[in-house]
C-alpha positions in Angstrom: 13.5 4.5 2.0 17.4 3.0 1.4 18.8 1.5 3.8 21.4 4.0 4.2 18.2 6.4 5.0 16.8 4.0 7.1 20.3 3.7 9.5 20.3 7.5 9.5 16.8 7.3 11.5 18.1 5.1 13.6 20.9 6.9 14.4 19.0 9.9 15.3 16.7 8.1 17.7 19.4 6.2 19.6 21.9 8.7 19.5 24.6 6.4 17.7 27.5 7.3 15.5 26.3 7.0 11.4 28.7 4.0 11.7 27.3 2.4 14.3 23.7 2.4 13.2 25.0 1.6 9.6 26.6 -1.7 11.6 23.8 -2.1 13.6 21.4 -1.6 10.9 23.7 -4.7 8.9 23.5 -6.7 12.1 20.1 -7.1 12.3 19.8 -7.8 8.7 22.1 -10.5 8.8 20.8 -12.0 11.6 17.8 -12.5 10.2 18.8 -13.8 7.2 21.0 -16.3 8.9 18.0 -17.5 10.5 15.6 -18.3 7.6 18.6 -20.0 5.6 19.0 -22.2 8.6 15.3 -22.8 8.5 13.9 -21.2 11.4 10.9 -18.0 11.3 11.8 -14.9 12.5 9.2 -13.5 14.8 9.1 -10.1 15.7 6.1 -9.8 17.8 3.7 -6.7 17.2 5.8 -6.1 13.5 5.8 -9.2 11.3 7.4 -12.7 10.9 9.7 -13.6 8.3 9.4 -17.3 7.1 10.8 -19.7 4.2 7.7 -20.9 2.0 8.5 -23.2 -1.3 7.1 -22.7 -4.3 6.1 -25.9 -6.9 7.2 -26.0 -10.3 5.1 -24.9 -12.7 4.5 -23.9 -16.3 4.9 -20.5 -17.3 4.5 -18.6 -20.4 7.2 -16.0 -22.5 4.9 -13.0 -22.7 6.8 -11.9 -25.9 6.3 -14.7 -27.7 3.4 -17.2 -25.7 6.3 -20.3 -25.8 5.3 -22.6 -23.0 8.4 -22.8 -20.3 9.3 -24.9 -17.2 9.7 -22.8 -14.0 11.7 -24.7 -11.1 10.5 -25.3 -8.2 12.1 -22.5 -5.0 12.6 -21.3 -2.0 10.6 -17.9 -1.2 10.8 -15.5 1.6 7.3 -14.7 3.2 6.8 -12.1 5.5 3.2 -11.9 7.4 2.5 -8.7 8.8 1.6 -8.7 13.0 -1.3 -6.7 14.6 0.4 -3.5 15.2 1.7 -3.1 12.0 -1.4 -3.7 10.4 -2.9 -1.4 12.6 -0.8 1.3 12.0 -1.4 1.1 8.3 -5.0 0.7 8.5 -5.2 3.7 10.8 -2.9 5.7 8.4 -5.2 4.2 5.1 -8.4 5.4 6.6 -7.2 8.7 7.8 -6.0 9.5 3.8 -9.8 8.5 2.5 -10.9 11.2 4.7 
């Protein structure tokens, strides 16, 4: 799903404009990523929480041609997923084995 497709379905569950859930849509977005470059986690309870993890340096390898390169150390974004989600797609998981 694009993002464009994602404020079309929220649009047609809250009834707004295609503008105004393409703004909303942004909003939130924004929001959040304001939030983790100023440091802070982003909890949305039942969904997930979005966090800022560093990664060490460390050496890597070229694949093509097996050289030996230094990868800098950097910022990551780390998302955990909460309860419901996880039980939503355990539910939906188990229900496609069947």
């Amino acid at each position: 799903m694009t993002k464009l497709e994602f404020a079309e379905r929220i649009g047609k569950a809250t009834g707004f404009s295609p503008l105004r859930a393409r703004v909303t849509v942004d909003l939130v977005f924004d929001e959040i990523a304001k939030a983790l470059k100023n440091g802070e986690d982003v909890a949305l309870i039942g969904f997930g929480t979005f966090r800022v993890a560093r990664r060490a340096a460390r050496i890597g390898r070229n694949p093509k041609t097996g050289e030996k390169l230094r990868i800098a150390a950097r910022k990551v974004v780390v998302f955990k997923q909460g309860s419901d989600l996880k039980a939503t797609l355990k539910h939906r998981f188990v229900r496609r084995l069947m």
